[in-house]
LONUGU-44637 format. One record per residue (C-alpha): residue in one letter; z, y, x. Coordinates in steps of 0.05 Angstrom, whole numbers. Each point is the difference from the previous one (the first is absolute). Example, Ala and Ser with C-alpha at 12.3 -4.5 7.8 and 13.67 -1.06 7.14 Angstrom:
SITE type      w      v      u
SITE    A    156    -90    246
SITE    S    -13     69     27
END
This chain:
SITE type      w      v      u
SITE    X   1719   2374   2168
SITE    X     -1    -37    -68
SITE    X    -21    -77      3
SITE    X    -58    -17    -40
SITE    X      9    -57    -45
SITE    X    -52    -35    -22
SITE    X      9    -41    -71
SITE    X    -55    -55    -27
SITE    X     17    -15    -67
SITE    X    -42    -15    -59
SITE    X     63     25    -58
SITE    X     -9     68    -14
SITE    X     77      1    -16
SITE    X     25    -25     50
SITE    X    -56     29     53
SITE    X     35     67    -32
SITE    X     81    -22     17
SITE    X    -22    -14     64
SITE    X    -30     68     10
SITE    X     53     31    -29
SITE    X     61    -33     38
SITE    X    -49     10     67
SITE    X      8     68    -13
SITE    X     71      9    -11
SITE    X     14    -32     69
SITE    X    -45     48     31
SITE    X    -67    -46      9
SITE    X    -64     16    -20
SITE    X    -35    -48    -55
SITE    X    -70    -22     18
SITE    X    -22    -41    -60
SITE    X    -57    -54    -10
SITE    X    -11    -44    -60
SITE    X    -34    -58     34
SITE    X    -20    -24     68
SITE    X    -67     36      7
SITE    X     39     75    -16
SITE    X     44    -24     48
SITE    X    -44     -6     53
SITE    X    -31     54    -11
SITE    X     71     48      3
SITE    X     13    -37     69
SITE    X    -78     22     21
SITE    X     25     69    -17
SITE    X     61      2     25
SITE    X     44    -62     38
SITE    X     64      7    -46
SITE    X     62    -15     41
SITE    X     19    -65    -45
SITE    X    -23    -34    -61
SITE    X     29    -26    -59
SITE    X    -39    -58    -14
SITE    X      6    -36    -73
SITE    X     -7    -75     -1
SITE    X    -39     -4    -69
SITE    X    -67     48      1
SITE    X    -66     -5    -35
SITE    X    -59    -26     51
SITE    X     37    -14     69
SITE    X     66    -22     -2
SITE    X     50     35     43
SITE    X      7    -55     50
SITE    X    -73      2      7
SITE    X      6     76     12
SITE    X     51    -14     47
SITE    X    -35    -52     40
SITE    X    -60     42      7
SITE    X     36     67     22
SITE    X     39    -36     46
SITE    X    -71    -24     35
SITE    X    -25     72     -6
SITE    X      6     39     64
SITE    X     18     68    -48
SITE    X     59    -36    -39
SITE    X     30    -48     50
SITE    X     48     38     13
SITE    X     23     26    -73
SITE    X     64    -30    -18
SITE    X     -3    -37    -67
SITE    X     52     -7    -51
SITE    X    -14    -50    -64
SITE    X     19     18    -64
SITE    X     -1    -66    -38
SITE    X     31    -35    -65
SITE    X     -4    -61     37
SITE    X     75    -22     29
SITE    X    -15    -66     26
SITE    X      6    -24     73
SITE    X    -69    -28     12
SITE    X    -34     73    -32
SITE    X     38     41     47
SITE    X     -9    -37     57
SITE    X    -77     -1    -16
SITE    X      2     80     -7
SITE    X     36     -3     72
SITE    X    -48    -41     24
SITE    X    -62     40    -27
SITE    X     30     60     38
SITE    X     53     32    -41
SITE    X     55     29     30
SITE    X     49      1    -51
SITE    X      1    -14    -77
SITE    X     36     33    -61
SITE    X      9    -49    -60
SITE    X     -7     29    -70
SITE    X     34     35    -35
SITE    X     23     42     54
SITE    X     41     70     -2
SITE    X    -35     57     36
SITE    X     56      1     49
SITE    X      0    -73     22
SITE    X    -78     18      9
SITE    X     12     64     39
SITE    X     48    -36     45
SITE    X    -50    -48     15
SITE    X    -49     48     16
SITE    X     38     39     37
SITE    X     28    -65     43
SITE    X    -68    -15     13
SITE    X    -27     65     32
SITE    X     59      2     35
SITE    X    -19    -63     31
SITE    X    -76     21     21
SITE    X     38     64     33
SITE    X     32    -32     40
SITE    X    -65    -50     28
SITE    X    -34     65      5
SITE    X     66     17     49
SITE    X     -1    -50     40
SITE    X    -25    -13     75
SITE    X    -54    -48     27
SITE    X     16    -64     27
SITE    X    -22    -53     37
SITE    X     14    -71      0
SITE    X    -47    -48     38
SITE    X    -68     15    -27
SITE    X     32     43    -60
SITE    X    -11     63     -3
SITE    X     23     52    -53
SITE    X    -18     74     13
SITE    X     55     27    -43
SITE    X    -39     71      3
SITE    X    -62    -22    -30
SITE    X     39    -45    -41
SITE    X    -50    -64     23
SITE    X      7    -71     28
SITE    X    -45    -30     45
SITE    X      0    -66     43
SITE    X    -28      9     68
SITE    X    -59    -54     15
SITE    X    -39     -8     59
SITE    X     16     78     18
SITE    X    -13     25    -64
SITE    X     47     22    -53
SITE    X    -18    -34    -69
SITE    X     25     40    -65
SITE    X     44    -37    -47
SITE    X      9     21    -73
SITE    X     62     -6    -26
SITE    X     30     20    -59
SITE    X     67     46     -4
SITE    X     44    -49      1
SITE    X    -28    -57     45
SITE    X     -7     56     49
SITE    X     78     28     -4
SITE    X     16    -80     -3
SITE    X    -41     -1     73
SITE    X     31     56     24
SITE    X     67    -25     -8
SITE    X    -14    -66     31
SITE    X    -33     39     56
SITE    X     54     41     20
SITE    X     56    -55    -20
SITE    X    -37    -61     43
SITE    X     34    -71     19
SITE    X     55     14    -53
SITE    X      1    -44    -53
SITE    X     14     43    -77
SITE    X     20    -32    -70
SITE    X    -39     13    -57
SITE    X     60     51    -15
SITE    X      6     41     74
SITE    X    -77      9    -16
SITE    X     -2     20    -76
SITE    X     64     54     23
SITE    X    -44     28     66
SITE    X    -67     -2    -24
SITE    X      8      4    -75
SITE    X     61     47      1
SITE    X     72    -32    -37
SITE    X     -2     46    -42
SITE    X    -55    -30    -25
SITE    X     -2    -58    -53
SITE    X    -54    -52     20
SITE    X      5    -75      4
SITE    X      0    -44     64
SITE    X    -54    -30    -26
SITE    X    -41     59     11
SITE    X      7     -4     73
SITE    X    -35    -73      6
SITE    X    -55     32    -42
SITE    X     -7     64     52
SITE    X     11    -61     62
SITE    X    -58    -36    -38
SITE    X    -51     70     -6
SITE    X     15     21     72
SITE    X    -14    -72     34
SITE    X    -62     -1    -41
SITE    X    -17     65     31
SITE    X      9    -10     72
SITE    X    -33    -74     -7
SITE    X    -73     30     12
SITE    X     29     20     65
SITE    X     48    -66     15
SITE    X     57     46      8
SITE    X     33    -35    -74
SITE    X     38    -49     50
SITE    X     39     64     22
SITE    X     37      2    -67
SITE    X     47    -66      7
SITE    X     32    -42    -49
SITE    X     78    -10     23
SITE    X     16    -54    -48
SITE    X     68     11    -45
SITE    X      6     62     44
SITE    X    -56     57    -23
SITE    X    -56     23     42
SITE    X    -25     24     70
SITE    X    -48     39     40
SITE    X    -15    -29     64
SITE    X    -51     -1     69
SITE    X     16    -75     12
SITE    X    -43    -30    -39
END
C-alpha cells in the first residue's frame, strides 16, 4: 500500500518538486499551504508522515510541531523538517519540538526520499515490536502504547515516535550501559546520518515525559560512559 505523505509548505514551487519527486518514489502527495490546511488534511485523513517546513505564514513549523506532538491524532506521525536553517542550536530546537529528522536546503529529491524512506522504516519496525515490562514500565507493543502502573492502575503515557523506540530499546536492553554511538546505530539505524547530539536531546524529551510519573530517574546518566535504563533507582 502506498505511504501517504503529507507536505506543509507555503512555496508553490517548491510545494510542487516535492509532489513531484513523492511521486516518482511511489508516495502519495498530500499538500497544505499553511498550518490550518494542514490540519484540516490530517482531520481527513492521518497521512503516514509529514514534511514539515520551518518558515510558514501564521504558525511556525515548530509551533505546528509542538502542538501535533500534544495532539492525541498526530502523536504518533513521524516528522521530518525541511529547513534553510543549518545551525546546531535550530536543529536541536526542531528535535526538541518533536521532529524526527531534518533535511537542510537545498536538498536533492533523492537525499529526501532516502530520508523518508529511513524514517518509515523506523516506525515499522516500533509497530513490530513486542511489549515489555520493566518495573512499573509497561509498553504494549500491539497497541503501540506506554503506560506506568500506579496504585493498580495503568496510566497512559504519550510519547512521541522516537522517545517511544528510544524506551523500547532501553527496555529490552536494561542494566547495560550504551554510548551515544551503540544508541544512534540501534535505535536510529547506521545507516543513518544524525548527530550524537541528537540523542541528549531525545534523553532530555523522554525524561521530561516520564517525570509526571517519577519514572525519569530510570533513564541514568553514566558519566564519560553514555546512558542507562535501570530498576535501582
Amino acid at each position: 500500500m502506498q505511504k501517504h505523505i503529507l507536505i506543509v509548505e507555503d512555496e508553490p514551487a517548491i510545494r510542487d518538486m516535492l509532489a513531484f519527486a513523492l511521486r516518482k518514489g511511489d508516495f502519495v502527495p498530500i499538500c497544505a499551504a499553511d498550518g490550518r490546511q494542514a490540519q484540516e488534511c490530517i482531520a481527513e485523513r492521518v497521512p503516514d508522515l509529514i514534511l514539515l517546513d520551518w518558515m510558514l505564514p501564521g504558525s511556525s513549523g515548530l509551533e505546528l510541531a509542538r502542538r501535533w506532538r500534544r495532539d492525541a491524532t498526530s502523536r504518533a506521525i513521524p516528522i521530518i523538517m525541511l529547513t534553510a536553517r543549518g545551525e546546531e542550536n535550530d536543529r536541536v530546537g526542531g528535535l526538541e519540538a518533536g521532529v524526527d529528522d531534518y533535511v537542510v536546503k537545498p536538498f536533492s529529491a533523492r537525499e529526501l526520499l532516502a530520508r523518508i524512506r529511513a524514517v518509515l522504516r523506523r516506525s515499522r519496525e516500533d509497530d513490530e515490536d513486542g511489549s515489555v515490562q520493566v518495573g512499573a514500565l509497561r509498553i504494549d507493543g500491539a497497541a503501540h502504547r506506554v503506560f506506568a502502573d500506579e496504585a493498580g492502575t495503568a496510566q497512559p503515557i504519550p510519547m512521541g515516535p522516537t522517545e517511544y523506540r528510544l524506551l523500547h530499546f532501553f527496555m529490552t536492553h536494561p542494566e547495560r550501559v550504551y554510548t551515544r554511538t551503540q544508541l544512534l546505530d540501534h535505535v536510529w539505524g547506521g545507516s543513518v546520518y544524525v548527530e550524537e547530539r541528537t540523542v541528549d536531546v531525545h534523553i532530555r524529551r523522554l525524561r521530561k515525559t516520564l517525570e509526571p510519573h517519577r519514572l525519569d530517574a530510570m533513564v541514568q546518566t553514566v558519566r564519560g560512559a553514555g546512558y542507562r535504563f535501570s530498576t535501582a533507582v
